[in-house]
C-alpha positions as CSV (number, residue, x, y, z in Angstrom):
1,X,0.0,0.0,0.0
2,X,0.9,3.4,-0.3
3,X,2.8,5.4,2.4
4,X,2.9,8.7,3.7
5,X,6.3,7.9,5.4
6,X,7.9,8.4,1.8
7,X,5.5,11.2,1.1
8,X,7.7,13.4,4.0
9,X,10.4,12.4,2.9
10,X,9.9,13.4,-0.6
11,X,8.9,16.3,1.0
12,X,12.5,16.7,3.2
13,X,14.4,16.7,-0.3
14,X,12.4,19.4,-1.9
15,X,12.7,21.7,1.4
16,X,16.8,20.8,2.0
17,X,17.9,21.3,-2.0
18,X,15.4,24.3,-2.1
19,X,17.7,26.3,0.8
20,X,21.1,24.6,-0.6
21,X,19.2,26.6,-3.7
22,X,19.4,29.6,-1.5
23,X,22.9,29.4,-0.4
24,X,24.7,28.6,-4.1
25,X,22.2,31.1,-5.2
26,X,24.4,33.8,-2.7
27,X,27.4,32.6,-3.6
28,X,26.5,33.6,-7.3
29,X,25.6,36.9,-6.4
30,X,28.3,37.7,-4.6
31,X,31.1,36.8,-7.4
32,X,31.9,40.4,-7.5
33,X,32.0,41.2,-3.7
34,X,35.1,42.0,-3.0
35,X,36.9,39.3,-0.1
36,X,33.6,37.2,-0.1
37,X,33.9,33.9,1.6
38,X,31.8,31.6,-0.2
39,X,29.4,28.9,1.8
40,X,28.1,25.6,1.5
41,X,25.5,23.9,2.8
42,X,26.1,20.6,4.5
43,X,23.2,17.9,4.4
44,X,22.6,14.8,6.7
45,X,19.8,12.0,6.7
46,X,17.0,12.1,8.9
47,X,16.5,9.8,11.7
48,X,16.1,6.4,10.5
49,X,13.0,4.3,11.8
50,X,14.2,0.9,13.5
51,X,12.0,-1.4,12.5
52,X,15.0,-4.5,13.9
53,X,18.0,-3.7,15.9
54,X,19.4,-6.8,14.5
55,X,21.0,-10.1,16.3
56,X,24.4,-11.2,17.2
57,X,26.1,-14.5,15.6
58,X,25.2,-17.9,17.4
59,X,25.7,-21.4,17.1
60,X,23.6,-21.7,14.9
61,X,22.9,-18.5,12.8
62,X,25.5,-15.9,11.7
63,X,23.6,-13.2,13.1
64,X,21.4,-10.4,11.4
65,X,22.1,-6.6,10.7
66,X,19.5,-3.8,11.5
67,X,16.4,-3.4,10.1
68,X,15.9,1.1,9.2
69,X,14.1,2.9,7.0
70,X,15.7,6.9,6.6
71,X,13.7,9.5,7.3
72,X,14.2,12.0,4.5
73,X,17.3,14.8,5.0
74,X,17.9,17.2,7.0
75,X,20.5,20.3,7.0
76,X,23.1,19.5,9.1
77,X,24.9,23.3,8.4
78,X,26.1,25.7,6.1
79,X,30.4,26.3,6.4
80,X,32.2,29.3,4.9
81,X,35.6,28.8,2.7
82,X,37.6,31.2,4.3
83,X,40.6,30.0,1.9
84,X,41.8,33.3,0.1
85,X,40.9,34.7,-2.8
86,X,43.0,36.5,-6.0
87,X,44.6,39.6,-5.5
88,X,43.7,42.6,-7.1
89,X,46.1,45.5,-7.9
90,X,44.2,49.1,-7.5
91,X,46.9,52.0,-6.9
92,X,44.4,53.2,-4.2
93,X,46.9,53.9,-1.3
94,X,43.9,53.2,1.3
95,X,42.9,49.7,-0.3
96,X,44.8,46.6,1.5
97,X,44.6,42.7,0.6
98,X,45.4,40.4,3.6
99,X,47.2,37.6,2.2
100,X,46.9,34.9,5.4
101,X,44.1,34.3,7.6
102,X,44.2,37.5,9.9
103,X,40.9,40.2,9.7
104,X,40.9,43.8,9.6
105,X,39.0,45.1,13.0
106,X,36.5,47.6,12.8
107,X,34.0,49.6,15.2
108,X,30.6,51.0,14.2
109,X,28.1,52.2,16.9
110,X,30.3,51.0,19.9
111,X,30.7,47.6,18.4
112,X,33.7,45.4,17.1
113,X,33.5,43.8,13.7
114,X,36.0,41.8,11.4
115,X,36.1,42.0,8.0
116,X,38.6,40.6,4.9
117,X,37.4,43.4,3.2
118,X,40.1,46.3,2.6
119,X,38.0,48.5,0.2
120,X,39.0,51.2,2.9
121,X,38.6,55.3,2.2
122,X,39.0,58.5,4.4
123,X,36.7,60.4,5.8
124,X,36.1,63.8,6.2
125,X,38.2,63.6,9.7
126,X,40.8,61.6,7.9
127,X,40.0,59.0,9.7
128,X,40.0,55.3,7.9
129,X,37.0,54.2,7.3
130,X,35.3,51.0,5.2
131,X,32.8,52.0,2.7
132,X,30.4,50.9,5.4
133,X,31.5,54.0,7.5
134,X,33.2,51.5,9.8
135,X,36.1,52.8,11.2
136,X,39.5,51.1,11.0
137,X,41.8,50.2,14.2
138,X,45.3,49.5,14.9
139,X,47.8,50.9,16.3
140,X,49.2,54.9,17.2
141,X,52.8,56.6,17.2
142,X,54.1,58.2,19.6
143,X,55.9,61.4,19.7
144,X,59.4,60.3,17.7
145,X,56.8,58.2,15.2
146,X,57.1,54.7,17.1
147,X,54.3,52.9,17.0
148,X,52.9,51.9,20.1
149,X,51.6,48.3,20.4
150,X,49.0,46.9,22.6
151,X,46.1,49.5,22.8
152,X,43.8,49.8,19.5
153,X,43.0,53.1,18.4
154,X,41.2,54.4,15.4
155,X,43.2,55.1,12.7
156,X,43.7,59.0,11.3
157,X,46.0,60.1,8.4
158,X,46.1,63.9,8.4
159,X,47.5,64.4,5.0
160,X,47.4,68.4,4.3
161,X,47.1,68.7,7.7
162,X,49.9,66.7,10.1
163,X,53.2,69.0,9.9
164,X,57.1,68.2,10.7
165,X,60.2,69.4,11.2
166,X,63.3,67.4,11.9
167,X,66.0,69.0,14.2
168,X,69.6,68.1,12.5
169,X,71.6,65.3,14.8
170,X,74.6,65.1,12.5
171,X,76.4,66.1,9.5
172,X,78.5,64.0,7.1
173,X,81.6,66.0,4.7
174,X,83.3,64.9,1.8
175,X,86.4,66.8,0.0
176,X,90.0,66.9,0.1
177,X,92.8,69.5,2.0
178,X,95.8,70.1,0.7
179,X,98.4,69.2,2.9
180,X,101.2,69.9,0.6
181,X,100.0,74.0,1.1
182,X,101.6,76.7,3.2
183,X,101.6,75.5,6.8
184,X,99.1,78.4,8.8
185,X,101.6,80.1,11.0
186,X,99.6,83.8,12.2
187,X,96.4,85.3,11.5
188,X,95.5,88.8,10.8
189,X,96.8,91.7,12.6
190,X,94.7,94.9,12.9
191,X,96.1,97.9,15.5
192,X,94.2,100.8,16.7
193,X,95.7,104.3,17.7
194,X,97.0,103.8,21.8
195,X,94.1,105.0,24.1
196,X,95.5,107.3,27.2
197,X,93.4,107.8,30.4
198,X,94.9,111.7,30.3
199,X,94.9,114.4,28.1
200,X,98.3,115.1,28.2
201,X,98.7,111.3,26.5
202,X,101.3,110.2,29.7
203,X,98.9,107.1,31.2
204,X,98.1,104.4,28.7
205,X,95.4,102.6,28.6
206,X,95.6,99.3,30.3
207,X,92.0,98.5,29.6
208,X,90.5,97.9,33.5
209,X,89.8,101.4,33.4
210,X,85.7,102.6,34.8
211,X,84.3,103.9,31.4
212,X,81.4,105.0,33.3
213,X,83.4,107.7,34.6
214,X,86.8,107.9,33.2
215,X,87.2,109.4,29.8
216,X,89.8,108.0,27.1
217,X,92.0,110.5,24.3
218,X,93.6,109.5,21.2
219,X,97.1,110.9,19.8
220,X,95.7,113.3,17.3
221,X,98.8,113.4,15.3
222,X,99.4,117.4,15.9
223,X,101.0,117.6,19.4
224,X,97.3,117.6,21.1
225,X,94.7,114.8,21.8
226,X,91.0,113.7,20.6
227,X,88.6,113.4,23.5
228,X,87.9,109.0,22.2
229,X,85.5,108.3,25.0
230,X,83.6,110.7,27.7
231,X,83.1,109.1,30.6
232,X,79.4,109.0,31.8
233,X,78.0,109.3,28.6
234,X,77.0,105.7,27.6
235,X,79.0,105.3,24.9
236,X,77.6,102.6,22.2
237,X,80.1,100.7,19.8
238,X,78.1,99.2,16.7
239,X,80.4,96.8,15.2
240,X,78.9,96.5,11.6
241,X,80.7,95.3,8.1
242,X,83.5,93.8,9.3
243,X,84.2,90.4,6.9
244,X,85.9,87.6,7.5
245,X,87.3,85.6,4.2
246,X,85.0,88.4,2.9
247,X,82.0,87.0,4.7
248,X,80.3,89.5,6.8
249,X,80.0,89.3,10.4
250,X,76.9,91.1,10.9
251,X,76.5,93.6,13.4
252,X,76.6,93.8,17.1
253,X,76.4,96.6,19.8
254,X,78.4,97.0,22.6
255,X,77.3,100.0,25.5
256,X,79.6,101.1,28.0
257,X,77.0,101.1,30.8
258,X,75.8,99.7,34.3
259,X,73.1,96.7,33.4
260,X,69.8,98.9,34.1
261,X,71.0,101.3,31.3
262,X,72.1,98.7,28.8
263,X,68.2,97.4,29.3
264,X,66.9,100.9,28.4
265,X,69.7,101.3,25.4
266,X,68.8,97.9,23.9
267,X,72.1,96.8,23.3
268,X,73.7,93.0,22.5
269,X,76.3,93.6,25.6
270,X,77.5,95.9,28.1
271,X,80.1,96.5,30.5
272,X,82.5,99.4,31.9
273,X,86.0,98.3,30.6
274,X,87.9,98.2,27.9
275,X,88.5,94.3,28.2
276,X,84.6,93.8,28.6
277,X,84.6,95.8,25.3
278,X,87.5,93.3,23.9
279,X,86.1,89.8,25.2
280,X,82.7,91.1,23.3
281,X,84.7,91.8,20.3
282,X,86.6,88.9,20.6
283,X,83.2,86.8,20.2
284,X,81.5,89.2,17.7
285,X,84.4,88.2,15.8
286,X,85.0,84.7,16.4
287,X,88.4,84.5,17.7
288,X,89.5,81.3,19.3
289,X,93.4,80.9,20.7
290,X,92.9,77.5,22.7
291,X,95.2,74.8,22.6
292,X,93.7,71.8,21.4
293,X,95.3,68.6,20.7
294,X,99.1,70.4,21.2
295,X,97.7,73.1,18.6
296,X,97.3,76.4,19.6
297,X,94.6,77.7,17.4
298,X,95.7,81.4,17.4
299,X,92.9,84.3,17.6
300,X,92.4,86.9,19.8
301,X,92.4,90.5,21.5
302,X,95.0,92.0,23.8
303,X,96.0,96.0,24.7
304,X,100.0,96.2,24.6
305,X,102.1,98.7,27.1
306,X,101.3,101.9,24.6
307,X,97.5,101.1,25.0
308,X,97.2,99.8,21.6
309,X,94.0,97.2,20.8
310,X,95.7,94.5,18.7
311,X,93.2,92.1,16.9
312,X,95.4,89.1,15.5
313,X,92.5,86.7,13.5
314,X,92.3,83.2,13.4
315,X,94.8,81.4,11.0
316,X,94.3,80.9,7.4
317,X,93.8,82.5,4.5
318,X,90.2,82.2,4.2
319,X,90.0,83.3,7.9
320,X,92.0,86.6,7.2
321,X,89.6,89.8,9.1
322,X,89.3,93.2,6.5
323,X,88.0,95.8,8.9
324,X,87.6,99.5,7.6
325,X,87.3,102.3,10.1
326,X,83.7,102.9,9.6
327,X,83.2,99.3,11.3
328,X,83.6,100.5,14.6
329,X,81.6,103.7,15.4
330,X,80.8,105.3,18.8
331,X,77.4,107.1,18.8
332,X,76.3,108.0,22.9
333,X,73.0,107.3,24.3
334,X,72.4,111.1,25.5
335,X,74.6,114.5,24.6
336,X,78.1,114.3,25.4
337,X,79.2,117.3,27.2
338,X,83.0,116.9,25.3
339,X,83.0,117.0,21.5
340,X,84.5,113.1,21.8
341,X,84.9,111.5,18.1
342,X,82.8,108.5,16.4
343,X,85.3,106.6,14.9
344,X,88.0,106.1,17.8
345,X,89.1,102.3,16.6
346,X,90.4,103.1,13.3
347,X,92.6,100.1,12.2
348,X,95.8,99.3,11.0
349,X,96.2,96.2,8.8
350,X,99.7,95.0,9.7
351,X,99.7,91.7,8.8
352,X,97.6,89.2,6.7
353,X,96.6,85.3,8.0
354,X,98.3,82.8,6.0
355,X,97.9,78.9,5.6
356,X,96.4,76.6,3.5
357,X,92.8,76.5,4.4
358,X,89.3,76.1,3.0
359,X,86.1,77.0,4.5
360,X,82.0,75.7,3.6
361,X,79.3,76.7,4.3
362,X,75.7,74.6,4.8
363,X,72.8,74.3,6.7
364,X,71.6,72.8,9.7
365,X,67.8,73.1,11.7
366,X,67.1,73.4,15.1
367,X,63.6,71.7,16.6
368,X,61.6,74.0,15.5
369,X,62.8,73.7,11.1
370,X,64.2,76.5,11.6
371,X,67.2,77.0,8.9
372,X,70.8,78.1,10.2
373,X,73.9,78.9,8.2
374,X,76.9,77.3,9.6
375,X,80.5,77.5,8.1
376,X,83.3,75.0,9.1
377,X,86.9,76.0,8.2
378,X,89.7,73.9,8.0
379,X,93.3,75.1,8.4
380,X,96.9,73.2,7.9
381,X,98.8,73.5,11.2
382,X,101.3,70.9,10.6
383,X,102.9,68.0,8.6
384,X,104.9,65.6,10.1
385,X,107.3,63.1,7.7
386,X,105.6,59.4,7.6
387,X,102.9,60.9,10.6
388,X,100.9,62.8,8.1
389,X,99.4,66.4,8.2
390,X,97.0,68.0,11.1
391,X,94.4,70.4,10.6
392,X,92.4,72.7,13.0
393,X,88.6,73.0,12.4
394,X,86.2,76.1,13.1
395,X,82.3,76.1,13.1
396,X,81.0,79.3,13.2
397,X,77.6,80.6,12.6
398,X,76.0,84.2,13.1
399,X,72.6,82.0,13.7
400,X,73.3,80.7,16.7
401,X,71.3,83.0,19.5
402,X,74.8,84.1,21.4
403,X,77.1,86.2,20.7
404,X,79.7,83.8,20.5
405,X,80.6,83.1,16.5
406,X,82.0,79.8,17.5
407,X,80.1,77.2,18.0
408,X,82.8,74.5,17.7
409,X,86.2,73.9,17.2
410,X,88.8,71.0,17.6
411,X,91.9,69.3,15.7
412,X,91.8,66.7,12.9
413,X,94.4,64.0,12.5
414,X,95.5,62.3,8.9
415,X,97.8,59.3,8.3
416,X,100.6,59.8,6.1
417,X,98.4,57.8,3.2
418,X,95.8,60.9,3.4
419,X,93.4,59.2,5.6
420,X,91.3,60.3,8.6
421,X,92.8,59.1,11.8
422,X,90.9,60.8,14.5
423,X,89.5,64.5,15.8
424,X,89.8,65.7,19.2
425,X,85.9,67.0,19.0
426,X,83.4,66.5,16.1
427,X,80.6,68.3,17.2
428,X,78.6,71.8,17.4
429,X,76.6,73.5,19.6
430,X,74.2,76.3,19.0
431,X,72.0,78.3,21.8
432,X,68.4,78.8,20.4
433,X,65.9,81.2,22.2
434,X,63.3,80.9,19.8
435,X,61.5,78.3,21.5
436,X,63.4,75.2,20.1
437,X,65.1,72.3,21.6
438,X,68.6,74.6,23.4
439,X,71.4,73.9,22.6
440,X,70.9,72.2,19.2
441,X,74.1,69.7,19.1
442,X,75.1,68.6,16.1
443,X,77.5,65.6,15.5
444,X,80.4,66.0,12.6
445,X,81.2,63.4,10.6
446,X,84.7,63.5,8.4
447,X,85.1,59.4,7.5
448,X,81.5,58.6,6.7
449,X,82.4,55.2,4.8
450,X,82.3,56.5,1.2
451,X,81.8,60.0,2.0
452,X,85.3,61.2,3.9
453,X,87.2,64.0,3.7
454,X,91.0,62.6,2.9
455,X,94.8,64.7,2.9
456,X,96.0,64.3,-0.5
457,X,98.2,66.9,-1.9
458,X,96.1,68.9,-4.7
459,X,96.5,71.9,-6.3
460,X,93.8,73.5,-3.7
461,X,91.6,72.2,-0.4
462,X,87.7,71.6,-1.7
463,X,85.4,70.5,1.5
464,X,81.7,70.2,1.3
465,X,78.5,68.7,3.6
466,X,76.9,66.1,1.6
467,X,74.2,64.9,4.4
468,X,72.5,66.5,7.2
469,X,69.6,64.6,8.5
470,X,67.7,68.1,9.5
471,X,64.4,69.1,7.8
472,X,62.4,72.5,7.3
473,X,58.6,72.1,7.9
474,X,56.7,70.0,5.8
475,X,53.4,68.9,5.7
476,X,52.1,65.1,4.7
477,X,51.1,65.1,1.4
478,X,51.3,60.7,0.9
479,X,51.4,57.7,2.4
480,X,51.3,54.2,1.9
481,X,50.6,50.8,3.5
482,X,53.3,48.3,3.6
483,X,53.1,44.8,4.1
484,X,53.4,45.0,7.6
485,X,50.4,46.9,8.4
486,X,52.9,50.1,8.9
487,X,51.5,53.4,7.5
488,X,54.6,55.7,6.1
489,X,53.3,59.3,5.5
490,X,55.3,61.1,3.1
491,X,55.9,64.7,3.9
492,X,56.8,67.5,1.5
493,X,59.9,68.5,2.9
494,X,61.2,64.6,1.7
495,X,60.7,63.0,5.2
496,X,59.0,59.9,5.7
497,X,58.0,58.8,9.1
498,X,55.1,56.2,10.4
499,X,52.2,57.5,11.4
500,X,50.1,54.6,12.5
501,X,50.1,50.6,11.6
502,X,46.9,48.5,10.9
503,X,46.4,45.9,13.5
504,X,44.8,42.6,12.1
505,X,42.8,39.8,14.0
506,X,43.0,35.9,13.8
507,X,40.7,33.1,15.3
508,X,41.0,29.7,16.4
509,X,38.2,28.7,14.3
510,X,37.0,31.3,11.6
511,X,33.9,29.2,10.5
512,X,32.7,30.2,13.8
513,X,32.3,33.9,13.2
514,X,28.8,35.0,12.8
515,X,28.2,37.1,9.5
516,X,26.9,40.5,10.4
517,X,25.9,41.6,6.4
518,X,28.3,44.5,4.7
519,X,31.4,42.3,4.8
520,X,31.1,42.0,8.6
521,X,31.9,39.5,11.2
522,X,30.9,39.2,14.8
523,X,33.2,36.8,17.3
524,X,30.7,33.6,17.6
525,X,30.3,31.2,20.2
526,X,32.7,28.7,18.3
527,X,35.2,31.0,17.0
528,X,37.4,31.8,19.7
529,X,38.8,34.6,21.1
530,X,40.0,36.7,18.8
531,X,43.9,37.3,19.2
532,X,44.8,41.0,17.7
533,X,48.3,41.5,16.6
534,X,50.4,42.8,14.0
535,X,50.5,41.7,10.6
536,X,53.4,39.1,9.6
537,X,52.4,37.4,13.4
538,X,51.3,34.4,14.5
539,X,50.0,33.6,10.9
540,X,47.7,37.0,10.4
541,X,49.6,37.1,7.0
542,X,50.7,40.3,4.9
543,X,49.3,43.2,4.0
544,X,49.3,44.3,0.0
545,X,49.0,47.7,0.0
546,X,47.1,49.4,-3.4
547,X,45.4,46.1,-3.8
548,X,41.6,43.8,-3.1
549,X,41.1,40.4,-2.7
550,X,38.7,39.2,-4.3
551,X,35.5,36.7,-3.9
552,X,36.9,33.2,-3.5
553,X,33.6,31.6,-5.1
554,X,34.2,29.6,-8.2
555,X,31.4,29.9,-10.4
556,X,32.7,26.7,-12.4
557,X,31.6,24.5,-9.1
558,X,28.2,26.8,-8.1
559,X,27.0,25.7,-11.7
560,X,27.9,21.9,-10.8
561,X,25.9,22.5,-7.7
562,X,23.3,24.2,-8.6
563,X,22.5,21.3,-11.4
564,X,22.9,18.7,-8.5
565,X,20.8,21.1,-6.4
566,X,18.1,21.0,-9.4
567,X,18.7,17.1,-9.8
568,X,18.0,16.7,-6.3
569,X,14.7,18.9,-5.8
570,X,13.3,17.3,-8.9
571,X,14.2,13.8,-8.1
572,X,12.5,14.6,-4.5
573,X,9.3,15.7,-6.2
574,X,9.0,12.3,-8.2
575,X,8.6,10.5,-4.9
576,X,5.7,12.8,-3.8
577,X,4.5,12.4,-7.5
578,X,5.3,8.5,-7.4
579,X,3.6,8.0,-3.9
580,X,0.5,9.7,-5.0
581,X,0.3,7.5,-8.3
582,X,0.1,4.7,-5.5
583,X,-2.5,6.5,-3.3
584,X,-4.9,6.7,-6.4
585,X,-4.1,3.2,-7.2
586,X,-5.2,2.3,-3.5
587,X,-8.6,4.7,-4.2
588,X,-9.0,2.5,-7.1
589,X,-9.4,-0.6,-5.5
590,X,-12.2,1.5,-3.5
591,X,-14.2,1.6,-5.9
């Protein structure tokens, strides 16, 4: 007779190829979507009814197997492929591929999501973003552009906004001195007229004498005296023009005046002595006579027996001082009771600096990108037969915020093959009141592997800075994503620093996630705990930056399935059909 038992079960098949209908019908739909993880549904048969449990083997029988009838199907579950899928190259700097089995981790609405999809964008806040709105996490730099592991932020790249500047740590020369040149020996010698502390020209000047209150006369060649300096008056010295290797020093003022008055006057330095005029001068000009290294540098101010200033520069030729007698002028803060002259220091030139030397000039910037000139000088002392040659070294700089032109000097060694042995200091220091990081210290490097500055005779002494690792401001203009989640930004003053890293996720089990629509994932029950890292860890995989994955569904096998799908439901419809054939057979008899 007919039976409704294969009726349902008819029935089973139509319901469980109908959904697998639904699920390869998905998969199809989502060919395009970028990272889609295709699914499958997974069938199982019904309970079976027992119509004999069977028997065990005897004596006399070999036993008998069970006696079931199935049931029909049943789903038994769907499971996701999370295998990967192609890559796709885009040239989009925000688009990422993970190549491995990590997740991208999201937030939207206070809630954490996981995707494979890196079809990422900026918002208007810069901040990275899916095309959902979602917003991107990972990881934050700190102040020097480290990133900082461990807490999840979201994700911001400032570009047009985020600005830099790069204080310079060091400098690396190349070039070659000439150690086969003239052998420095004195600088530049300037004199002035003698200064007397009397009119009648009988006291010199020994230079401790008050200015405040004392006044100072010159020889004026005709048996009398000029009135140099009134005592009491505030005198001001401007020191303007002078050159140095015909570089100009800038200019500088000097006030002969207690402290409270040089406030009101304005000037650079003050004091009430001829040698507190002469140790300011002395800086002004960037004069050095320390010994260094068994090298006495030469440089420097004294006042002889007659009273005379005598200026002797610092050696070499490119150091050699040209100062006119307008450079030094005396104006007075109020009216001078005395008639005393303006131009009291009126130089003689009697002697020139000599020695091979060559000087260069470049760049360096404090904390702040602020730019300042620098020159380094270096000048033959010595040459010793098989020891080589030695060389003094001046940095000098009219940036640095102190009156002081040197910012750095010391004594550099060569071998008697013309290569760099050692330096007794090979760094600068510059005092900056602006704000920025004081004292900017710069390192000096002179044997930089293939940039080094070498002793080999020549027919003149070239030096130049080829690298200073110092920056103006810039602001980010690029960036990119590199494999290891690390986001370099690109900044228009040619720096590059990272400014954040994508952080990826990887589970235990990723069939376990729950899919939350838009290329979402929610941690499930059976995935595990979701262990956020780095990319390039504990198997997350890569990162291609500029690139998609694609859907991993192969339309090739949908179309297999969906004809076994079809086969199935229609084959599962012939038994309903079949067993109602049988039930009007059965009605038949009835009649």
């Amino acid at each position: 007779m007919a039976s409704t038992v294969a009726m349902f079960t008819g029935l089973s098949g139509l319901a469980a190829n109908a959904r697998n209908l639904d699920v390869i019908g998905n998969n199809i739909a989502n060919v395009n979507t970028i990272a889609f993880k295709s699914n499958r549904m997974i069938f199982a048969p019904t309970f079976s009814r027992n119509f004999s449990l069977g028997t065990a083997p005897s004596d006399n029988t070999g036993g008998t197997n069970p006696g079931q009838i199935g049931l029909g199907v049943s789903i038994a579950g769907t499971q996701r492929n999370f295998t990967n899928g192609s890559i796709s190259a885009t040239g989009v700097p925000t688009d990422v591929a993970i190549e491995g089995d990590g997740f991208l981790i999201v937030e939207k609405a206070g809630e954490r999501f996981y995707t494979r999809a890196g079809a990422l964008q900026r918002n208007q806040a810069n901040d990275l973003v899916t095309i959902s709105g979602a917003k991107v996490m990972g990881f934050a730099v700190d102040e020097q552009f480290k990133i900082i592991t461990g807490n999840l932020v979201e994700l911001n790249i400032p570009v047009g906004t985020l600005t830099l500047a790069e204080a310079t740590r060091s400098v690396s020369f190349n070039g070659n001195v000439n150690p086969s040149g003239v052998v420095a020996t004195t600088g530049s010698i300037h004199e002035t007229a003698a200064f007397f502390s009397d009119a009648a020209l009988t006291i010199p000047m020994d230079g401790t004498e008050d200015l405040t209150a004392v006044d100072l006369y010159i020889d004026d060649g005709a048996g009398g005296s000029f009135l140099a300096f009134e005592g009491g008056e505030q005198a001001i010295v401007t020191v303007s023009g002078i050159e140095k290797g015909g570089k100009d020093l800038g200019s500088h003022t000097f006030g002969f005046m207690t402290s409270a008055q040089a406030a009101a006057a304005g000037v650079d330095e003050f004091g009430t002595t001829m040698n507190d005029y002469i140790a300011f001068l002395d800086k002004v000009l960037g004069l050095d006579g320390s010994t260094i290294g068994g090298e006495t540098l030469g440089g420097g101010i004294t006042i002889n027996a007659a009273g005379q200033i005598i200026i002797t520069g610092n050696e070499g030729t490119v150091q050699d001082l040209d100062i006119d007698n307008a450079d030094m002028s005396v104006t007075y803060a109020g009216t001078p009771a005395g008639s005393p002259i303006d131009q009291p220091f009126i130089m003689t030139k009697s002697g020139s600096a000599d020695g091979e030397s060559v000087r260069t000039s470049f760049i360096v910037y404090d904390s702040l990108g602020t730019g300042l000139t620098v020159d380094l000088t270096f000048v033959l002392q010595s040459t010793t037969p098989n020891a080589g040659s030695t060389w003094e070294f001046v940095a000098e700089s009219s940036d640095s915020d102190s009156l002081d032109r040197v910012v750095g000097l010391g004594v550099v060694q060569f071998d008697a093959n013309g290569r760099f042995v050692s330096a007794t200091n090979q760094s600068f220091s510059m005092v900056r009141t602006n704000g920025a990081a004081s004292p900017l210290t710069v390192s000096m490097s002179f044997d930089d592997g293939t940039d080094a500055i070498t002793a080999l005779t020549d027919n003149t002494s070239v030096l130049a800075a080829v690298f200073q690792d110092g920056s103006p401001i810039g602001t980010l203009s690029g960036f990119s994503i590199g494999e290891d989640g690390i986001i370099s930004g690109s900044f228009t003053n040619g720096l590059t620093r990272n400014i954040g890293q994508l952080a990826l996720a990887k589970f235990s089990n990723p069939e376990g996630l729950v899919d939350a629509g838009s290329n979402l994932f929610r941690a499930g029950p059976n995935s595990g705990t979701a262990l956020i890292t780095s990319p390039l860890e504990f198997g997350t995989g890569r990162l291609i930056g500029g690139a998609l994955e694609l859907s991993n569904v192969d339309l090739s096998q949908e179309f297999i399935n969906l004809i076994l799908a079809s086969t199935g439901y229609s084959a599962a419809s012939r038994i309903i059909t079949t067993t109602n054939d049988l039930f009007a057979q059965l009605l038949v008899l009835g009649r």
